[in-house]
N, C-alpha and C positions, 0 to 999 in steps of 0.2 A: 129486719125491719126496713123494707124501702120507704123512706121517708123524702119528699120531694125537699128537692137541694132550696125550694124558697118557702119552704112550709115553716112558721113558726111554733113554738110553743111555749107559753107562761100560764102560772098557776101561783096560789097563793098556800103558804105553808107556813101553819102554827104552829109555834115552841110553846108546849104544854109544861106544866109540872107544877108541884107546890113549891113551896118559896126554897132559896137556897140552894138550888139543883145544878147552876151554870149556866142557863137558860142567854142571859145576855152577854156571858163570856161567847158561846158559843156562834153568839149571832157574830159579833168582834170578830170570831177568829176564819168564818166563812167570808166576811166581806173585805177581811185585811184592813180594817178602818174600825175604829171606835165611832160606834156612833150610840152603843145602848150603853151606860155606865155600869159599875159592877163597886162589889162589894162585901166585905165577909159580914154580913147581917140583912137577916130577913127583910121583905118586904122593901128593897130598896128599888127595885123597879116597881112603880106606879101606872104610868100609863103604856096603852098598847103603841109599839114603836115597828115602824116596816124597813125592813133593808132589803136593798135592792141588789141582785145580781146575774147581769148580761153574760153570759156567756156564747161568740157566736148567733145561733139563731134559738138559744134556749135564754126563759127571763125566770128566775127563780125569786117571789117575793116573799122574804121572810115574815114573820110575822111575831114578835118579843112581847110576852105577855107578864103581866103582875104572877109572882105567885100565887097560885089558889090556896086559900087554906078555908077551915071549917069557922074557925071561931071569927063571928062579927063583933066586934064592940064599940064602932065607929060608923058615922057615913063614910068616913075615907075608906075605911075597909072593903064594907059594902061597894063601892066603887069599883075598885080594885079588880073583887071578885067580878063584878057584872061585866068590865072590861077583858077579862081572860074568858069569861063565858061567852062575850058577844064574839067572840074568834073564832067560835066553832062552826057556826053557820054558814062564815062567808067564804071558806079556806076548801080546797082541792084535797090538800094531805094534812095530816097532823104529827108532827114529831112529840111523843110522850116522853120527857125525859125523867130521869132518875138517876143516885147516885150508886155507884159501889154495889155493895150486895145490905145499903141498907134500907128497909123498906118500913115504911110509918102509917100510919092513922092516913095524912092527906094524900098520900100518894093511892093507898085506895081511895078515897074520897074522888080524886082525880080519874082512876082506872073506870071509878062506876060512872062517873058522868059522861064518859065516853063509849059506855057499852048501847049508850041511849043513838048514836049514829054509827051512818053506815059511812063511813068515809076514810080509807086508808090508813093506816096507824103504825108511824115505823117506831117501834122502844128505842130509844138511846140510852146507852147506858155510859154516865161521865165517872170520871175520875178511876178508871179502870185500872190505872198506872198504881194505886194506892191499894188495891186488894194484891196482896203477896201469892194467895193459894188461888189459882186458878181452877182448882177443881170445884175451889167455895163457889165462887164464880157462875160457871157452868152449871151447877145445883140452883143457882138462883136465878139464871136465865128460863131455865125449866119450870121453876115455881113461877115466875109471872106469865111465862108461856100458856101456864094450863088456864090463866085466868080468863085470857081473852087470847084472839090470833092475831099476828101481826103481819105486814106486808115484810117487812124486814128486820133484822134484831142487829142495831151496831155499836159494837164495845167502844168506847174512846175517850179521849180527854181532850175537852175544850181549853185547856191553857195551855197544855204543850202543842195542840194541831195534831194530834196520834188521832189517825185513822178519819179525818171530818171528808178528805175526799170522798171516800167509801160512803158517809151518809150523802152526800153531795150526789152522788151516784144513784144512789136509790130513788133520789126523790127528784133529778132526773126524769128515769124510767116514769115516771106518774104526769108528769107535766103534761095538760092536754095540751090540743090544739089549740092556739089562741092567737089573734094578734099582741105585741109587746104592750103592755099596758103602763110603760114608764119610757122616756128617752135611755137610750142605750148609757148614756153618762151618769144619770141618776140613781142616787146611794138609799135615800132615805126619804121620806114626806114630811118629816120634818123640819119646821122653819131654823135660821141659828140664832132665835131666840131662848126657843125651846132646848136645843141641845148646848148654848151657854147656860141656861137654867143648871139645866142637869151636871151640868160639870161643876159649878158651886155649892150641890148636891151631895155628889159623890165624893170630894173633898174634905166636908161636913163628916159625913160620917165615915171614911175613913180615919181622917185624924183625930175626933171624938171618942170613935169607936161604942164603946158601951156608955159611953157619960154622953154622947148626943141622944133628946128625947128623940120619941120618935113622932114627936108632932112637931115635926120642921118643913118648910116648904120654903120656894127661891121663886120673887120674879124678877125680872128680867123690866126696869121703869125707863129705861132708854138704851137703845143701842144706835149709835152713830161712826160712820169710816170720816175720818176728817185728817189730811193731808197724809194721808198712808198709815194715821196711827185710832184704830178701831176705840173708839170711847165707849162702854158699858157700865150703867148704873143698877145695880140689883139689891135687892130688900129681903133679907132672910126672914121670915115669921116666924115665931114662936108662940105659946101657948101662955107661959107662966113667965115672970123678970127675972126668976132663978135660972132660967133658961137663958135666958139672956146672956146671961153674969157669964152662965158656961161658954157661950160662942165667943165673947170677947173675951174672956181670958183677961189676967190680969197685965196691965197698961196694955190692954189692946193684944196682947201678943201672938193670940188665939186667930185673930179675926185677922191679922196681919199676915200669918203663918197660909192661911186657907186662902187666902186673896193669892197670896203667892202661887202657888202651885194651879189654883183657878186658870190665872193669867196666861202660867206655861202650856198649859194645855190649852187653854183658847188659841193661842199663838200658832199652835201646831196644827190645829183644826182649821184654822181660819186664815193661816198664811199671813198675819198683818201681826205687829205690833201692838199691844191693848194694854189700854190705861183701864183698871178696875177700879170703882168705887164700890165698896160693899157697906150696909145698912143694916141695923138690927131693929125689928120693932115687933112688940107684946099683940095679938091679937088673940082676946080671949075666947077660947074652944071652937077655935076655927075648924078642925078636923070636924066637930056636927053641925057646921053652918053650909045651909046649903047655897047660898047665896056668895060668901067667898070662897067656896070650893069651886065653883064656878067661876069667879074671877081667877083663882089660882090654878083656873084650867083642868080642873077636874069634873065632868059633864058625862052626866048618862045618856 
């Protein structure tokens, strides 16, 4: 390939999948920086999140999508899906992920909405380290092979970094010509309102785990730097005062525990010291209002 030493090229690339696939692990472990949160429970990525990566005269912009799944019961759902749908349009390559050798209802659901374009489609297939038989393996790279063709097929695990070069690589090779379509320093497009949101978030439902509902949302009502020490005021929503009861936890302990860990991580991300004020308040069936789904930054 003579490629001229000042020719650039960037391109935009979708992390497909239905929920729970690794999708924003993986985004983490390309860019070396947390910037999508992650989570052992569905649907914990919400909005579409772009991470940016310079390499030289190649710009590689990811592109971290909600899981797709079938069943709506919600406008937040419906959201969700139309955010990982609206991906497909605007994006160069598509990375289709999936895990292991197992394969479900939305992962076709997923497979079919993408036989509808014509636009590069590399399989990822995560958590590879976990399948023991590698011949299972191999038989199930061939079954989703016969479904559709791929530009490229790569085995790996987004939490150890096994093999992300190798995708890194392929999708490379696809990157048109283009001028860089971000400064060479920039990680992501979004604000650190938004990625403080998100880490009050992922906090939530990791230390909840199964007892946090899943109609929880976090804004973000003041963020200020004042004499080297970052001040954030945020308001967790909830649905029901039962809900409530569970994120405070008894004498606060709950709410204390999650503010903590919030903190450490804001600190890391953010390079500053940060005092957290965290907020509990009942907003009844917010998930179908489309008016504070839109305050809470959720917008078709």
């Amino acid at each position: 390939m003579n490629n001229n030493s000042n020719d650039t090229y960037a391109g935009y690339i979708a992390i497909l999948g239905r929920t729970n696939v690794g999708k924003s692990t993986l985004l983490n472990q390309i860019l070396g920086k947390k910037i999508s949160i992650t989570a052992d429970k569905a649907q914990t990525t919400r909005h579409k999140i772009l991470g940016v990566k310079t390499v030289d005269n190649y710009q590689a912009v990811y592109v971290d999508t909600p899981g797709i799944h079938k069943k709506i019961d919600s406008k937040l759902n419906s959201y969700m899906n139309q955010e990982a749908f609206s991906a497909f349009g605007d994006v160069d390559v598509i990375i289709f992920m999936v895990v292991g050798t197992i394969w479900q209802d939305e992962d076709e659901f997923v497979l079919e909405a993408l036989s509808k374009l014509e636009k590069p489609v590399i399989l990822a297939i995560n958590k590879v380290d976990l399948v023991p038989q590698k011949e299972k393996l191999l038989g199930y790279i061939k079954k989703i092979s016969d479904k559709r063709e791929f530009v490229a097929i790569v085995p790996l695990s987004a939490e150890k970094g096994t093999n992300i070069e190798a995708l890194e690589g392929e999708v490379k090779k696809l990157l048109p010509k283009n001028p860089l379509f971000f400064p060479v320093s920039q990680q992501t497009d979004r604000d650190d309102k938004f990625l403080a949101a998100e880490i009050i978030r992922e906090k939530l439902t990791r230390f909840l785990g199964q007892e946090l509902p899943y109609a929880v949302s976090v804004m973000i009502d003041q963020m200020k730097l004042k004499k080297d020490i970052l001040n954030v005021v945020a308001t967790i929503y909830v649905e029901r005062r039962g809900q409530k009861i569970i994120i405070i936890g008894k004498g606060g302990e709950v709410l204390k525990k999650i503010g903590m860990l919030a903190r450490r991580d804001m600190e890391d991300l953010f390079a500053h010291k940060v005092f957290l004020q965290l907020w509990v308040k009942v907003k009844n069936k917010w998930t179908n209002d489309d008016k504070l789904l839109q305050q809470m930054g959720y917008r078709n």
